[in-house]
KEKEKE-278093 format. One line per 8 residues: number of its first residue (from 1); their letters; for each residue x, y, z of N, C-alpha, C. Coordinates in nm, 3 decimals, padded with zeros to 5 digits. Each point is the difference from the previous one (the first is absolute). Layout:
BEGIN
NUM> a> X/Y/Z/X/Y/Z/X/Y/Z | ...
//
This chain:
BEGIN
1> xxxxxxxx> 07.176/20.714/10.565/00.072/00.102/-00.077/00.119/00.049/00.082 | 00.096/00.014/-00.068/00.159/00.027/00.087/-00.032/00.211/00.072 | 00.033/-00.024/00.108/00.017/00.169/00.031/00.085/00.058/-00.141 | -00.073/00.193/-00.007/00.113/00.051/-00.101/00.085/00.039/00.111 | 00.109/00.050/-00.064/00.126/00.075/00.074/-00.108/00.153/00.037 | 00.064/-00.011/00.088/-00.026/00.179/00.069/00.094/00.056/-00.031 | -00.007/00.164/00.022/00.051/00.079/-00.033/00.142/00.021/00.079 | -00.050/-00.069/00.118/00.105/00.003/00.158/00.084/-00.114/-00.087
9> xxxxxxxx> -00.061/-00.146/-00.039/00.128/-00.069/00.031/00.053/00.020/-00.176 | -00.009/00.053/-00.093/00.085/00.030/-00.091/00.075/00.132/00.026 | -00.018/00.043/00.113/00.106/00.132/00.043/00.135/-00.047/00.082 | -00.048/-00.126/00.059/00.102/-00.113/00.041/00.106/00.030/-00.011 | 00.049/-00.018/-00.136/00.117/-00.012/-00.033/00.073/00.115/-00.057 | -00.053/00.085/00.012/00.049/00.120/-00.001/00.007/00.079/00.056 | -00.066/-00.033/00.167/00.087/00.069/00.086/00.095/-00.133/00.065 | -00.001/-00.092/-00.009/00.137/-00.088/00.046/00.123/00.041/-00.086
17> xxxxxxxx> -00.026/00.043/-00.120/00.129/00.020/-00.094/00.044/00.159/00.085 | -00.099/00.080/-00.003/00.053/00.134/00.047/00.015/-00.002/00.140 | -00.021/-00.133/00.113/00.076/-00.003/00.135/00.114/-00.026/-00.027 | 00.004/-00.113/-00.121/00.177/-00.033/-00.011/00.119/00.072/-00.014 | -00.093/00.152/-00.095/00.093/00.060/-00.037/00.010/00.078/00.074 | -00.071/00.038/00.087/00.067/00.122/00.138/00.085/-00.062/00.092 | -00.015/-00.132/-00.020/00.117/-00.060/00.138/00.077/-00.066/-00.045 | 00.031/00.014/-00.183/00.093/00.000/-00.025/00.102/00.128/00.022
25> xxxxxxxx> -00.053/00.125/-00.053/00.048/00.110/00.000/00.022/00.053/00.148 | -00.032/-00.023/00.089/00.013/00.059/00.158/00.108/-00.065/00.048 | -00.001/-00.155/-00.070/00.070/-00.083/00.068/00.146/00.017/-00.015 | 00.029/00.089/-00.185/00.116/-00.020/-00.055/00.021/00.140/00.074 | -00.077/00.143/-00.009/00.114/00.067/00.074/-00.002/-00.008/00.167 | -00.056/-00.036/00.064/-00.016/-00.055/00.124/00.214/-00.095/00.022 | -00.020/-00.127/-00.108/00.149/-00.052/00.000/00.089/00.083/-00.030 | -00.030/00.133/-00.101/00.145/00.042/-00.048/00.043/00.131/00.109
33> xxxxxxxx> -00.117/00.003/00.047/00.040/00.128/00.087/00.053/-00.060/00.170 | -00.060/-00.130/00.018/00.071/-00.040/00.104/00.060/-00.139/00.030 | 00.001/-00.049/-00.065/00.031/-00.104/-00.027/-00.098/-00.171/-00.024 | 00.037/-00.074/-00.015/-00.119/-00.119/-00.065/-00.033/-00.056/00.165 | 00.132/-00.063/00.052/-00.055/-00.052/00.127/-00.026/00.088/00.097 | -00.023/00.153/00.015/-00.019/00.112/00.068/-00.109/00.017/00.004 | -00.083/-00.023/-00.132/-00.147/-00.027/00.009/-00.102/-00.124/00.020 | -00.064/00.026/00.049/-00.178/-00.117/00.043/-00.082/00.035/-00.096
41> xxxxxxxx> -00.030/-00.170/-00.016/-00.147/00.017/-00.117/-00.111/00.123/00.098 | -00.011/-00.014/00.124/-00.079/00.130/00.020/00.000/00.135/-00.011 | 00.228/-00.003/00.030/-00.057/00.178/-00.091/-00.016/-00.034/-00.149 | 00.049/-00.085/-00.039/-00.090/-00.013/-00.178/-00.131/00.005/-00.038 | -00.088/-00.043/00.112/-00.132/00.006/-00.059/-00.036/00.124/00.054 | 00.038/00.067/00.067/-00.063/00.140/00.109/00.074/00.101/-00.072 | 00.083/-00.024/-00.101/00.086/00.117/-00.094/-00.130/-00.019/-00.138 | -00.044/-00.107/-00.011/-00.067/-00.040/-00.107/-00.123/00.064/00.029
49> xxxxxxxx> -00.077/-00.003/00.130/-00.116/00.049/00.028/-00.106/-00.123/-00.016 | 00.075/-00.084/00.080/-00.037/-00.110/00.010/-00.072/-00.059/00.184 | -00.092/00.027/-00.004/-00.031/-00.051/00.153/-00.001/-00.114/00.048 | 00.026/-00.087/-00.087/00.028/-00.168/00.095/00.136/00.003/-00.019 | -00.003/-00.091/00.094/00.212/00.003/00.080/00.033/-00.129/-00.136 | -00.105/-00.055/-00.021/00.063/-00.135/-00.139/-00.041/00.022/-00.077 | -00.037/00.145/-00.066/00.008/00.005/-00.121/00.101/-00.024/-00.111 | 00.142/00.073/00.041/00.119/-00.111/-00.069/00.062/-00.115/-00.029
57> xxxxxxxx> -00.061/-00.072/00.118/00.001/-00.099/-00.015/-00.081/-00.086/-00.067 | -00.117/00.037/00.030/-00.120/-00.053/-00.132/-00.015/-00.024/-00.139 | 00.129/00.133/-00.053/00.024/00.039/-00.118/00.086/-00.005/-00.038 | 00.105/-00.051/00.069/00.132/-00.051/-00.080/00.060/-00.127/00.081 | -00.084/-00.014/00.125/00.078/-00.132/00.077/00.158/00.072/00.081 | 00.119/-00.056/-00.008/00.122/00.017/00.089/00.074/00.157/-00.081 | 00.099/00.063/00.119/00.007/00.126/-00.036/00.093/-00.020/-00.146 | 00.081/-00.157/-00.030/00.080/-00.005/-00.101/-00.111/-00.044/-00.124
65> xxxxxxxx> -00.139/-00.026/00.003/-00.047/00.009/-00.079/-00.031/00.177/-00.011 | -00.029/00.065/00.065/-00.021/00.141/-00.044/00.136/00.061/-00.073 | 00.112/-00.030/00.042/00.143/00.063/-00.071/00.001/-00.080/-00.111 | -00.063/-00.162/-00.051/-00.014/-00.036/-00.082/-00.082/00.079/-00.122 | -00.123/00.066/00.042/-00.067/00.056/-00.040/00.012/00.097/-00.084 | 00.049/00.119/00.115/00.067/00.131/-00.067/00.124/-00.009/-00.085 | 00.066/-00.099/00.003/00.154/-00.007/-00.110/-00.104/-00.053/-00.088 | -00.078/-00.076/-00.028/-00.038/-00.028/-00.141/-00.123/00.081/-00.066
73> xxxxxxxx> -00.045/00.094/00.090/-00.056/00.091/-00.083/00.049/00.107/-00.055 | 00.160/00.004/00.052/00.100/00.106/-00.107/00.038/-00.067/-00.101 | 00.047/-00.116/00.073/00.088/-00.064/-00.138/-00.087/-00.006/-00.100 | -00.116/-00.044/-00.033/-00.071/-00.005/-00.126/00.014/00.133/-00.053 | -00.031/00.119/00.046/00.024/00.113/-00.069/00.138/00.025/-00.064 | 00.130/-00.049/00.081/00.133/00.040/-00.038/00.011/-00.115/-00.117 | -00.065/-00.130/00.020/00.036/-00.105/-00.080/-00.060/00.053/-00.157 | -00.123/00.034/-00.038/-00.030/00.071/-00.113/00.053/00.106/-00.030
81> xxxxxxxx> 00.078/00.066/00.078/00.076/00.136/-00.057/00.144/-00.053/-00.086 | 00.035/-00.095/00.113/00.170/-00.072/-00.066/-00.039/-00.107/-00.124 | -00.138/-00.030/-00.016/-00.031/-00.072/-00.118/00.020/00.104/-00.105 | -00.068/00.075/00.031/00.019/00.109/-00.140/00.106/00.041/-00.006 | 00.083/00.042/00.075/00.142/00.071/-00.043/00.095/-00.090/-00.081 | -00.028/-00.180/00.043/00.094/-00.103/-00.081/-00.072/00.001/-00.150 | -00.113/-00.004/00.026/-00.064/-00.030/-00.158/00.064/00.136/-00.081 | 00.029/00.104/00.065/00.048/00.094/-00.049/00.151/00.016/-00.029
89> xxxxxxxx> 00.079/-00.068/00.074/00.165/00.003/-00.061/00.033/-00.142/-00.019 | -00.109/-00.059/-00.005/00.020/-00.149/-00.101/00.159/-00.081/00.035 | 00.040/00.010/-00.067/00.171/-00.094/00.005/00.141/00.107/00.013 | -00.078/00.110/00.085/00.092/00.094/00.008/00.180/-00.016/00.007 | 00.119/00.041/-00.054/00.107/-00.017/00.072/00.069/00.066/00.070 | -00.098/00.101/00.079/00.012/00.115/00.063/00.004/-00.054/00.171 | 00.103/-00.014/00.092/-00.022/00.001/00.119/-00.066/00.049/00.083 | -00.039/00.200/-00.087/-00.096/00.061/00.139/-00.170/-00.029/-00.051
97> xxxxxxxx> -00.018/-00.072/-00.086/-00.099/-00.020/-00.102/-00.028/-00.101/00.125 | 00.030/-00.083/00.027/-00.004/-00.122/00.060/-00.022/00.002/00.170 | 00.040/00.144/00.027/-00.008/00.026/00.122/-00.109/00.096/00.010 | -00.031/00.083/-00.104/-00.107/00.106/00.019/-00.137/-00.063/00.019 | 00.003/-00.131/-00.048/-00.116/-00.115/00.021/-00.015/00.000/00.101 | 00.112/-00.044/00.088/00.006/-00.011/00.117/-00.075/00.077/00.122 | 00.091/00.150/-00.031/-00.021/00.116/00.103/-00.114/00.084/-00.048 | -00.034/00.013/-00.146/-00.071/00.055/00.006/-00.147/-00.002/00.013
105> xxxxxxxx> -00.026/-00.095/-00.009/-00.155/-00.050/00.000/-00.075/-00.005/00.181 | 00.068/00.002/00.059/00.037/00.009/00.145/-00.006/00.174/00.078 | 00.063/00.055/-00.100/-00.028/00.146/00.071/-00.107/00.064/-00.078 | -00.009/-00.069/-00.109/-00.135/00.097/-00.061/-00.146/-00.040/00.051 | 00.043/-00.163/00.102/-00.127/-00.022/00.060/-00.052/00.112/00.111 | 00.140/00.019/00.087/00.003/00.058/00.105/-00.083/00.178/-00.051 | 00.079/00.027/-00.107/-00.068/00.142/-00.029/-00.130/00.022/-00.064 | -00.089/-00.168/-00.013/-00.103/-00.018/-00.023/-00.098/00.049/00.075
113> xxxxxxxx> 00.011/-00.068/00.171/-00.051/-00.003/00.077/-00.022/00.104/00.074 | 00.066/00.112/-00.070/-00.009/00.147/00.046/00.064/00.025/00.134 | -00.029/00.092/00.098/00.085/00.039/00.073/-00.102/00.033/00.160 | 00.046/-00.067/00.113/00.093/-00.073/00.034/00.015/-00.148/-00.087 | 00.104/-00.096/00.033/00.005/-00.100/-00.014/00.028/-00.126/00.106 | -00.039/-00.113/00.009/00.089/-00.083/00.086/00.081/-00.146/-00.058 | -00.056/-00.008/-00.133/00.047/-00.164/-00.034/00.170/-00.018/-00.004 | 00.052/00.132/-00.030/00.186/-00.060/00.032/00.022/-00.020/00.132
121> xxxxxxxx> -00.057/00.058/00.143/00.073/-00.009/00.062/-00.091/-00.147/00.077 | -00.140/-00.018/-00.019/-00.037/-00.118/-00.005/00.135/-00.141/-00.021 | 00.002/00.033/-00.111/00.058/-00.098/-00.098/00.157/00.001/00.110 | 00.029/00.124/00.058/00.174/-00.028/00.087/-00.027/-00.072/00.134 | -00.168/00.024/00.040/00.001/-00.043/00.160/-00.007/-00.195/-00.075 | -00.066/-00.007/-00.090/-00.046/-00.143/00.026/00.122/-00.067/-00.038 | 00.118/00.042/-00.124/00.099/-00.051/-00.011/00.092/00.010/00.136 | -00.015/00.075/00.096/00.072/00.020/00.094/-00.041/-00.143/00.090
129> xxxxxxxx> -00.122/-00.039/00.004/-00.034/-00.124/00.084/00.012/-00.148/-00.031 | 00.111/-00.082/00.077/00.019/-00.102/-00.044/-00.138/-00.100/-00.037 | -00.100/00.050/00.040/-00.118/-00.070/00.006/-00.083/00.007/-00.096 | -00.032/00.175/-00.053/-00.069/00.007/-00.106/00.147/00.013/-00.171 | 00.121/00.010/00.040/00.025/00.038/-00.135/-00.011/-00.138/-00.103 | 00.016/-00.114/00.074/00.000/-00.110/-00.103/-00.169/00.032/-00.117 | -00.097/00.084/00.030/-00.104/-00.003/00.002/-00.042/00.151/-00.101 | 00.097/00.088/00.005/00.035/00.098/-00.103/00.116/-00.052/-00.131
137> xxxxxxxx> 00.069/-00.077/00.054/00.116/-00.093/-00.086/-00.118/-00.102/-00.088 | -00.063/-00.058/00.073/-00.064/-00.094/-00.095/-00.090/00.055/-00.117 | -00.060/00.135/00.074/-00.101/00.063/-00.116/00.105/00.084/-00.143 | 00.099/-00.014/00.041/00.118/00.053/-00.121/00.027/-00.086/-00.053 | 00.024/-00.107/00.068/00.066/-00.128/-00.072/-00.134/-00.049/-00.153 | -00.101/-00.001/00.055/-00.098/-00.018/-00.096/-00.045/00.101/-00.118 | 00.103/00.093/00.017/-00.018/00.083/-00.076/00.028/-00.025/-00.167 | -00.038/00.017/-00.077/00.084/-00.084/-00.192/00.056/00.122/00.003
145> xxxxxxxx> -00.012/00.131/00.032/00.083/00.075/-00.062/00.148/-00.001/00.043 | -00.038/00.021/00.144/00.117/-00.026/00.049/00.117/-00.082/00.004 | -00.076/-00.136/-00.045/00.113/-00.113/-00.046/00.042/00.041/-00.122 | -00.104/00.075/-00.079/00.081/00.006/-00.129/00.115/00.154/00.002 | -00.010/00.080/00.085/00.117/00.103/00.020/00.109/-00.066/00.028 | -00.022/-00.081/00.089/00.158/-00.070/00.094/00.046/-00.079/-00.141 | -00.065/-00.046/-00.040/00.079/-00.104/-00.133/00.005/00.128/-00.089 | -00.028/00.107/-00.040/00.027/00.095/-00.099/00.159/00.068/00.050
153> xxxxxxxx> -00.051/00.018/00.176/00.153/00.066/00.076/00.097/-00.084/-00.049 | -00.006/-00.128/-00.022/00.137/-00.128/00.014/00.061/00.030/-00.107 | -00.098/00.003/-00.129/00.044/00.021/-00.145/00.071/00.032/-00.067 | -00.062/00.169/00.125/00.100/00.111/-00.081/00.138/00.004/00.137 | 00.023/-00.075/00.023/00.124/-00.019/00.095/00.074/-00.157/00.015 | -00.007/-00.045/-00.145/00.050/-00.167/-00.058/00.131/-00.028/00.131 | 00.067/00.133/00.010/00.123/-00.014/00.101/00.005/-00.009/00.151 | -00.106/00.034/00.070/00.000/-00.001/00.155/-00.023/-00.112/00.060
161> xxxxxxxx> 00.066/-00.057/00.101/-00.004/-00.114/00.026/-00.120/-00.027/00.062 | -00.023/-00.118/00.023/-00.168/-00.012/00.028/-00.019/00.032/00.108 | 00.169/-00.020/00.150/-00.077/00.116/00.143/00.002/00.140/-00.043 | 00.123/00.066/-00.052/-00.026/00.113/-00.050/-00.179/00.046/-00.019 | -00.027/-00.082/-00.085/-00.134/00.015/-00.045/-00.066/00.001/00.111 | -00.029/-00.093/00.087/-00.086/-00.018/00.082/-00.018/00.107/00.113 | 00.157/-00.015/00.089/00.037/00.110/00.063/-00.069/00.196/-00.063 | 00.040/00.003/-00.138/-00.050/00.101/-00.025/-00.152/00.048/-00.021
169> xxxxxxxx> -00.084/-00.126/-00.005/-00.125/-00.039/-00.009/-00.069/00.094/00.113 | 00.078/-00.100/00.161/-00.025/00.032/00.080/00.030/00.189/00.046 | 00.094/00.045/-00.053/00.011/00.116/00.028/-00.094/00.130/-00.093 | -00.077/-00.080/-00.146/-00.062/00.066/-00.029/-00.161/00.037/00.068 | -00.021/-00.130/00.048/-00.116/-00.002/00.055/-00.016/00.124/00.141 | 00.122/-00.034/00.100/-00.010/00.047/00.084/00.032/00.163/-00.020 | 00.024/00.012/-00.103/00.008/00.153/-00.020/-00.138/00.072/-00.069 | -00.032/-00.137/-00.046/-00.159/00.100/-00.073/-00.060/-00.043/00.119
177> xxxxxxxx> -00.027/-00.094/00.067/-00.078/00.043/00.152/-00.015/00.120/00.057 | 00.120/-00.001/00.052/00.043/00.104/00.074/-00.016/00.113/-00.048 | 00.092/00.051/-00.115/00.010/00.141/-00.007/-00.166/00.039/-00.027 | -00.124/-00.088/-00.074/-00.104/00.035/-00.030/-00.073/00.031/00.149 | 00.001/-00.086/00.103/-00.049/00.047/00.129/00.050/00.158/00.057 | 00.160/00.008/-00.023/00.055/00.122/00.067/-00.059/00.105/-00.094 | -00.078/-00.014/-00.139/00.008/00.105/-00.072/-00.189/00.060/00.085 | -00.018/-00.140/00.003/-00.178/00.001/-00.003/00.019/00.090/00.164
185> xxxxxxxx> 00.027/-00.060/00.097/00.052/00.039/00.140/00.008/00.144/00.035 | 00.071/00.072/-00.139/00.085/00.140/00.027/-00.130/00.045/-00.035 | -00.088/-00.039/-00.132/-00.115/00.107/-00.051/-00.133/-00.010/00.088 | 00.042/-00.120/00.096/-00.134/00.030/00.114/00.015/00.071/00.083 | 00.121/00.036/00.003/00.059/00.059/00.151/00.003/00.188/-00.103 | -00.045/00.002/-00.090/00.056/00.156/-00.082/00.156/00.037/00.011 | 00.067/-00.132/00.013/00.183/00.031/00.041/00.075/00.007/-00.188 | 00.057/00.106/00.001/00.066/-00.013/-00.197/00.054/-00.146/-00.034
193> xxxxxxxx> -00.018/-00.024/-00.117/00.080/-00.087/-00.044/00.095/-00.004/-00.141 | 00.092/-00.081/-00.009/00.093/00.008/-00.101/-00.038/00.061/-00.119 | -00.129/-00.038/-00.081/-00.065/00.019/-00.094/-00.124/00.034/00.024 | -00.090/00.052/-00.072/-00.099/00.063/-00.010/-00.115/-00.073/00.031 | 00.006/-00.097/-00.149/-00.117/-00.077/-00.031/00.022/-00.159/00.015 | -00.084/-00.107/-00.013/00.019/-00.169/-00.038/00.074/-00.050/-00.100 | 00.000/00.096/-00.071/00.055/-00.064/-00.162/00.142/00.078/-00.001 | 00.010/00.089/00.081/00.190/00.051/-00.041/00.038/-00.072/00.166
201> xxxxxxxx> -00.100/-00.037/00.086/00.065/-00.129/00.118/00.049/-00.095/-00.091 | -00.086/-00.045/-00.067/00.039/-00.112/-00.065/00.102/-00.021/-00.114 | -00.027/00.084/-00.042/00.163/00.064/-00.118/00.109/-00.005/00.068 | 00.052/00.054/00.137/00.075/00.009/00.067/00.061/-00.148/00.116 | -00.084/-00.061/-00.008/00.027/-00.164/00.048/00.032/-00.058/-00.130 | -00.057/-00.002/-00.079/00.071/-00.074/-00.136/00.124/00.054/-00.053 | -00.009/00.104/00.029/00.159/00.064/-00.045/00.100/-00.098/00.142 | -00.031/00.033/00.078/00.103/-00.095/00.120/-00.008/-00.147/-00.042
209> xxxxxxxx> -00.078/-00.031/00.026/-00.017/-00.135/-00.047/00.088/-00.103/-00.145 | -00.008/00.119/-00.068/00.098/-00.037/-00.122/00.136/-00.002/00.023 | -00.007/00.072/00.118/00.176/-00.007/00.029/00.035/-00.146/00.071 | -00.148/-00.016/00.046/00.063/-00.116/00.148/00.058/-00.131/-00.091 | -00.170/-00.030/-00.122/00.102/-00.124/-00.074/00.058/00.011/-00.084 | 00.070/00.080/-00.023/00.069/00.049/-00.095/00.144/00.018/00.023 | 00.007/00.018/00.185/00.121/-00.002/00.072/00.088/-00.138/-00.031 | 00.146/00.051/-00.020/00.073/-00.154/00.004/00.000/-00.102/00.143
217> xxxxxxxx> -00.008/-00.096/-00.034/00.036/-00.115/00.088/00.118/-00.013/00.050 | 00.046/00.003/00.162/00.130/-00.026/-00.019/-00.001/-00.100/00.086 | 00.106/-00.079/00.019/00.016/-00.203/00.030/00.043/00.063/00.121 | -00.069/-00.126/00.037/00.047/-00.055/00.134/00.110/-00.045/00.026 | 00.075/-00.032/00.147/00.159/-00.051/-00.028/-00.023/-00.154/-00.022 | -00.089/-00.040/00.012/-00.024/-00.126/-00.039/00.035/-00.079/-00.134 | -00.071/00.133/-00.051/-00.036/-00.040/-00.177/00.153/00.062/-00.065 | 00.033/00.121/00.060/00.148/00.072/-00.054/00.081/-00.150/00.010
225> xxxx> 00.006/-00.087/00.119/00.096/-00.125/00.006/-00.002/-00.070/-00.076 | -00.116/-00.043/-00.072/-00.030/-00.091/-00.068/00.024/00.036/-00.148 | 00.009/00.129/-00.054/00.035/00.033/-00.124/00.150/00.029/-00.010 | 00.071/-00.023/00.147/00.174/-00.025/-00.033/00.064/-00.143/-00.051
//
């Protein structure tokens, strides 16, 4: 006759899920408060309350599998928020329609998670590292919503040239990085900030933001030569 399960080993897996999640969470503000390569899987597991020195390692393997980790347990949350907001302005021909997808699903995570926070400024140390950002880049890249904003952004801008586009791509990103870390940063520290709340942060980047692609293009002397 086969042994039954005990009581011990069907508890198994539910305290491995709830080790994961403390050294996930120690680990992320542990990085945002000092940086990713500033920290050791040992202060990760000893922030976790973890007494073996390989417990992080046990449980997620290399430290870019742990930054692997924590970016994709936001993104699923931000990725179902920006699902609903598209199913919601459908074939919009609204530019900030197209961007509020964007920004907003992103700060309402942050004001989810109540207060303190660490996942923006997370999200600035690992983009800051040539090592882990390919590895925050890739978990966006797989994103459907996200591909489907950037092709919604192009749409409603038939006229910008495709570096234009790209170039401005790049400057949107690095501004919702950023300014979301400096906002998260100021409310750990109790320092004021521009706005109050997540959602008039985020009102207030989309208002800029509309200006950026929205700004004219002006030529290069390259291209000015070539249209004489």
């Amino acid at each position: 006759m086969p042994n039954k399960a005990t009581g011990d080993d069907l508890d198994k897996p539910l305290r491995a899920h709830a080790t994961r999640e403390r050294i996930l969470s120690a680990a992320e503000r542990l990085f945002a408060e000092h940086g990713i390569l500033a920290v050791s899987n040992r202060q990760v597991g000893e922030a976790a309350g973890q007494g073996n020195n390989t417990a992080v390692g046990y449980h997620f393997g290399t430290k870019a599998d742990l930054v692997r980790a924590i970016a994709r347990k936001h993104s699923a949350a931000i990725e179902e928020r920006r699902q609903r907001r598209l199913a919601e302005i459908g074939e919009s021909a609204q530019l900030r329609d197209w961007l509020d997808c964007l920004v907003r699903p992103l700060a309402e995570h942050l004001a989810a998670l109540g207060s303190p926070t660490w996942y923006a400024r997370f999200a600035e140390q690992a983009m800051a590292d040539p090592t882990l950002r390919p590895i925050v880049v890739a978990e966006s890249l797989s994103s459907p919503s996200l591909a489907r904003i950037v092709e919604g952004l192009r749409q409603r801008l038939p006229d910008l040239p495709p570096e234009a586009a790209a170039e401005r791509s790049d400057m949107t990103r690095t501004l919702l990085v950023h300014l979301t870390a400096e906002r998260e940063r100021a409310l750990a520290g109790k320092a004021p900030t521009p706005r109050p709340g997540w959602d008039e942060a985020a009102t207030g980047l989309i208002d800029a933001l509309i200006g950026l692609w929205q700004a004219p293009v002006t030529a290069s002397p390259n291209e000015r030569k070539k249209r004489r």
